[in-house]
C-alpha positions as CSV (number, residue, x, y, z in Angstrom):
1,X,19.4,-6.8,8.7
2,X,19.0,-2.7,8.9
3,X,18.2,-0.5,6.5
4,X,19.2,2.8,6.2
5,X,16.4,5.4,6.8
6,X,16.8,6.8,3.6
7,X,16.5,3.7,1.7
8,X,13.0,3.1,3.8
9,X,12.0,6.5,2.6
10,X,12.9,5.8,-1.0
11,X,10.9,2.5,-1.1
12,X,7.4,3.8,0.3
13,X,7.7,7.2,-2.2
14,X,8.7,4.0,-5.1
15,X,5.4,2.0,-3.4
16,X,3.5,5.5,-3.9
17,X,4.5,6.5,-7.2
18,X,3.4,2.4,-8.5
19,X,0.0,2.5,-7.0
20,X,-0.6,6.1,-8.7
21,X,0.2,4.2,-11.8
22,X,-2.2,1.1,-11.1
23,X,-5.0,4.1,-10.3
24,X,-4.3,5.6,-13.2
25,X,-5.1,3.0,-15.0
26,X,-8.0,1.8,-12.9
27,X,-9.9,5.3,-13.4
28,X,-10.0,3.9,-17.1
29,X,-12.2,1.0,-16.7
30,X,-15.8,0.4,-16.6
31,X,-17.4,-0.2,-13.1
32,X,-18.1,-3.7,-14.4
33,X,-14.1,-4.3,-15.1
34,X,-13.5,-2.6,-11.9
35,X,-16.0,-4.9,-10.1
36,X,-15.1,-8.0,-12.0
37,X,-14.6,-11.0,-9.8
38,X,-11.2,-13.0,-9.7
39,X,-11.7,-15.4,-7.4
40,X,-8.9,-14.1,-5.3
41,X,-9.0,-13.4,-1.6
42,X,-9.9,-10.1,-2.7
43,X,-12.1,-10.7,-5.8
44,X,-12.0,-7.3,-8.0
45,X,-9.8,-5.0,-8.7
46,X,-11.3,-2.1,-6.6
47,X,-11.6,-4.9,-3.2
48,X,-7.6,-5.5,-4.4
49,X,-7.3,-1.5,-4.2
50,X,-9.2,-1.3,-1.6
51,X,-7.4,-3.8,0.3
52,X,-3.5,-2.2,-0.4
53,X,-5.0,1.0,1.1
54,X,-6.5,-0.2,4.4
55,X,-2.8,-2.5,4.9
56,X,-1.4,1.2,4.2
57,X,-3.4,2.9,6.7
58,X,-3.6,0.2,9.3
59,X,0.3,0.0,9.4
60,X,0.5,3.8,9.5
61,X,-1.8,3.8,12.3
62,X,0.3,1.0,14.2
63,X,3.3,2.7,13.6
64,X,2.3,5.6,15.4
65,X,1.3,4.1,18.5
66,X,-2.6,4.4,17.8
67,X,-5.8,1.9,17.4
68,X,-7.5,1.5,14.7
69,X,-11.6,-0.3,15.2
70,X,-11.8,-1.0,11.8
71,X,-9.4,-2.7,8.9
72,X,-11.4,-1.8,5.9
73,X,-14.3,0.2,5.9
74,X,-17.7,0.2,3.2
75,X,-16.7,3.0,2.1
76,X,-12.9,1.9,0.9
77,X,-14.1,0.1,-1.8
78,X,-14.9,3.1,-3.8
79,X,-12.1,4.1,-6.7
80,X,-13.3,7.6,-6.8
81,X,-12.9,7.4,-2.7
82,X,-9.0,5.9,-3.1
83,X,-8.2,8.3,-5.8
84,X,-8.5,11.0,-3.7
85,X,-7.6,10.3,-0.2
86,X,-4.7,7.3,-1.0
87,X,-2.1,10.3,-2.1
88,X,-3.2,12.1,1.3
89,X,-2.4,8.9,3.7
90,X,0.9,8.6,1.4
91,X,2.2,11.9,2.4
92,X,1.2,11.1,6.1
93,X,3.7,8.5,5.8
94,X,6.0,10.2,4.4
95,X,5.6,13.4,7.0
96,X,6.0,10.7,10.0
97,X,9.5,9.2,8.3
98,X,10.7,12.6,6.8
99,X,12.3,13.1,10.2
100,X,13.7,9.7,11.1
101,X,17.0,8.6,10.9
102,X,19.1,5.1,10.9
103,X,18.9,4.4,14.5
104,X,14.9,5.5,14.3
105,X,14.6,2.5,12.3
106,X,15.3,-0.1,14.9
107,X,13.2,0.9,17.3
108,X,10.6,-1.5,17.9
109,X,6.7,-1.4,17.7
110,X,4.3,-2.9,19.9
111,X,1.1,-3.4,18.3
112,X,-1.9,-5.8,17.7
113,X,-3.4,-7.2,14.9
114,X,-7.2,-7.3,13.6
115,X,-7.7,-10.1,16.2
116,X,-5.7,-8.5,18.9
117,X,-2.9,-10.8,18.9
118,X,0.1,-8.9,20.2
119,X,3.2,-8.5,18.2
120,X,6.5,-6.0,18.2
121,X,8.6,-5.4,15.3
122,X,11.2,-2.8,14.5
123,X,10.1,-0.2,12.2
124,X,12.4,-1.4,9.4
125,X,10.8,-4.6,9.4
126,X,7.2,-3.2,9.1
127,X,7.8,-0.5,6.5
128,X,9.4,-3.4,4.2
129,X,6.5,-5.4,4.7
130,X,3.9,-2.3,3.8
131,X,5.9,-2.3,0.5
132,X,6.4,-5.4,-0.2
133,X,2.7,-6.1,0.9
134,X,1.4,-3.8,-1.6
135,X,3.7,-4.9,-4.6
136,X,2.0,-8.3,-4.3
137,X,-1.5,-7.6,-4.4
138,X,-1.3,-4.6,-7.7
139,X,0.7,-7.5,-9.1
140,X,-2.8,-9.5,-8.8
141,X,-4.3,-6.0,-10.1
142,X,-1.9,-5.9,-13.0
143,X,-2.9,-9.8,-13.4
144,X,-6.6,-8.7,-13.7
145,X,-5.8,-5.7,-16.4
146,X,-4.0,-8.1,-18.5
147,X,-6.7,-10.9,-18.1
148,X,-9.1,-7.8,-19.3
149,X,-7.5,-7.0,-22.1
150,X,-5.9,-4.1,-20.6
151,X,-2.1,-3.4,-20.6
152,X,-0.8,-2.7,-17.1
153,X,1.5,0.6,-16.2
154,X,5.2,-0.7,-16.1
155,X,5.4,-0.9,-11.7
156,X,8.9,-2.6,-11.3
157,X,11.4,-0.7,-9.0
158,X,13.7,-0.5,-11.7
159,X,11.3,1.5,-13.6
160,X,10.9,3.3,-10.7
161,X,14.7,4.2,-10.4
162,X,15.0,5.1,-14.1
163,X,12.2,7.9,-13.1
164,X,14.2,9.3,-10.4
């Protein structure tokens, strides 16, 4: 099941514009909120962040036929670090799709994972999953602001579509 290249395009700028929401709202709380532990996988809602943004990178990396030695470093799990550089790795995304068309989108990717196994998928399949990869986990985030008190941006892609 293809997607168009434009659609693709649309989803990542929609995956974009909701995690600039959920750091908006993160940049609000105080470091013990933001270190706060869930009991998740990822336990806080900076490791969450923190988390999101190394998947982002990783997959960005993958797609363009390069290694990366690390998933997430130290230094990730600083808000004042994603604040700044997440919009930066969001328009390299958006630079490496800006040219791409429908038939771009099939082409498949040879890559490994974190443990080396070794796995191809077309591109199509990999950008839905950085998407819906990220939706999930600042849903946990959204799950920790409410749990805090704190009322979460609206992040739904119909509130995203009503923006465009």
């Amino acid at each position: 099941m293809p997607v168009s290249a434009e659609t693709l395009r649309q989803h990542l700028d929609y995956s974009a514009w909701a995690t600039q929401r959920l750091l908006d709202s993160a940049a609000k709380l105080a470091d013990e909120e933001l270190r706060r532990d869930f009991r998740t996988a990822d336990k806080t809602v900076v490791d969450t962040l923190a988390h999101i943004y190394a998947a982002d990178r990783i997959w960005l990396t993958r797609v363009r036929g390069e290694t990366r030695a690390t998933f997430i470093d130290p230094e990730d799990r600083d808000l004042t670090l994603l604040i700044a550089e997440w919009p930066a790795l969001q328009k390299r995304w958006k630079l490496h799709l800006s040219d791409l068309g429908d038939a771009d989108m099939l082409r498949v990717i040879s890559y490994k994972d974190t443990k080396g196994n070794a796995y191809t998928q077309p591109l199509w399949q990999i950008l839905l999953h950085v998407v819906n990869h990220a939706t999930h986990h600042r849903g946990q985030v959204s799950g920790f602001l409410r749990a805090m008190g704190h009322t979460p941006p609206p992040l739904d892609l119909m509130a995203y579509y009503r923006t465009v």
